[in-house]
C-alpha positions in Angstrom: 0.9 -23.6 68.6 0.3 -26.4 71.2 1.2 -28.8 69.1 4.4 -26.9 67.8 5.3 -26.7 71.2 4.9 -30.1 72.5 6.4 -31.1 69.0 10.0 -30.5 70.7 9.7 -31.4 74.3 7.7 -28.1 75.3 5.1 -27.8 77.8 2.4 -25.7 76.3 0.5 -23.3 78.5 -3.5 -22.6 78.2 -3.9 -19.0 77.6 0.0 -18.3 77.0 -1.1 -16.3 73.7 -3.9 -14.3 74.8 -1.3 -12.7 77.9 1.8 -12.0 75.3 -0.4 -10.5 72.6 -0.3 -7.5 73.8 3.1 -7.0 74.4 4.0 -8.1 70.9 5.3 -5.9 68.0 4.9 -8.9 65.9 5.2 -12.7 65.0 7.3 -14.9 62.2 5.5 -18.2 61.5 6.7 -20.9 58.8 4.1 -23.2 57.4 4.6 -26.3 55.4 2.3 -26.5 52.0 -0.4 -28.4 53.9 0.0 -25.7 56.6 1.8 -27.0 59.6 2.9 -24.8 61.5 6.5 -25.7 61.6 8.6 -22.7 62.7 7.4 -19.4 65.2 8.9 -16.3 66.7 7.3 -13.5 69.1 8.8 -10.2 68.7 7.7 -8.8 71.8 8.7 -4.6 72.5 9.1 -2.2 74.3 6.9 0.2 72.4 10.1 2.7 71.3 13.3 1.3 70.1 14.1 -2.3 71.8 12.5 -5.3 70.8 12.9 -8.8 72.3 12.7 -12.6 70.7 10.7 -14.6 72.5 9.6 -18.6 71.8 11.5 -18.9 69.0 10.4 -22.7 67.7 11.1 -25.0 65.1 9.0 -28.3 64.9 11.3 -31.0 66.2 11.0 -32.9 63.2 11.7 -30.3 61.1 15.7 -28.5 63.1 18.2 -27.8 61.7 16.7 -26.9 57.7 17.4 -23.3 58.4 13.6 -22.3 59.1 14.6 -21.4 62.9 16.7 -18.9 61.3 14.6 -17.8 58.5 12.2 -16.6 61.2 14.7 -14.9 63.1 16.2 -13.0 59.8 12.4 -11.8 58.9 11.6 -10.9 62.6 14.9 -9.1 62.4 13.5 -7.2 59.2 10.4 -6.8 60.6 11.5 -4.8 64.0 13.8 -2.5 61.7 11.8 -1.7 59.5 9.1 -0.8 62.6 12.1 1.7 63.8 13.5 -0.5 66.5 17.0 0.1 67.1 17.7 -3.0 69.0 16.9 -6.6 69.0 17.4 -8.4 72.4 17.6 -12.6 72.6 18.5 -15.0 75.5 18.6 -18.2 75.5 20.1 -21.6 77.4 23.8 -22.2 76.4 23.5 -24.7 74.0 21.7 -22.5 71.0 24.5 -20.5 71.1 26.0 -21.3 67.8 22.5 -20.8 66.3 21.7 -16.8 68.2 25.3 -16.0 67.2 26.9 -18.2 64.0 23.8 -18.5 61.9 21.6 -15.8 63.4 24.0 -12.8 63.9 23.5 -11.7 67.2 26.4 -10.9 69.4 27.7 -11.8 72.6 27.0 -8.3 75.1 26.8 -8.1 79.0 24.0 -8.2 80.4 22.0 -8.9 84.0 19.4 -11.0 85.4 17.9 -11.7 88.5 15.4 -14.2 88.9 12.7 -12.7 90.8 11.0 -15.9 92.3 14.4 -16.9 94.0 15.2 -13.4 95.0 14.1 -10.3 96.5 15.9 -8.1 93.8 17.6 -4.8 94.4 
């Protein structure tokens, strides 16, 4: 996963998979024949019927060959056919041709607050 990561520019965490594990319905992972891992999506929960992508990656070397979205589709699958209603995704501006062209997802309102910057409600 670290070298996934740092494959497109990431900055790879020690320990990142032992603190989301938890929290995670499930995972999509594309592997080459020789087994490089070359595409990966958390599907983290909520335990009832929301679920969340989360690190959705495609080695760098390997965008734009529809394995990004082949993840997403089977993640998809995978969360409805757990009995989650809902499937939540953000992401910076310029994937979103990707979430919503090629992935299905739709434009909804939403909120944020960034809690380091803030002091929230």
């Amino acid at each position: 996963m670290v070298d996934l990561v740092r494959s497109h520019g990431g900055n790879a965490v020690a320990g990142w998979w032992s603190k989301i594990q938890q929290h995670s319905l499930g995972w999509v992972t594309a592997r080459d024949g020789d087994g490089l891992l070359l595409g990966f999506v958390n599907v983290a929960w909520d335990g009832g019927d929301h679920a969340f992508l989360i690190d959705t990656k495609t080695r760098g070397s390997h965008q734009h060959r529809g394995i990004g979205t082949a993840v997403v589709r089977l993640a998809a699958n995978r969360a409805r056919a757990a009995g989650c209603e809902w499937l939540h995704v953000d992401f910076e501006p310029e994937l979103r041709s990707f979430y919503f062209d090629a992935c299905g997802f739709r434009p909804t309102d939403a909120g944020l607050i960034h809690l380091p910057s803030t002091n929230g409600c």
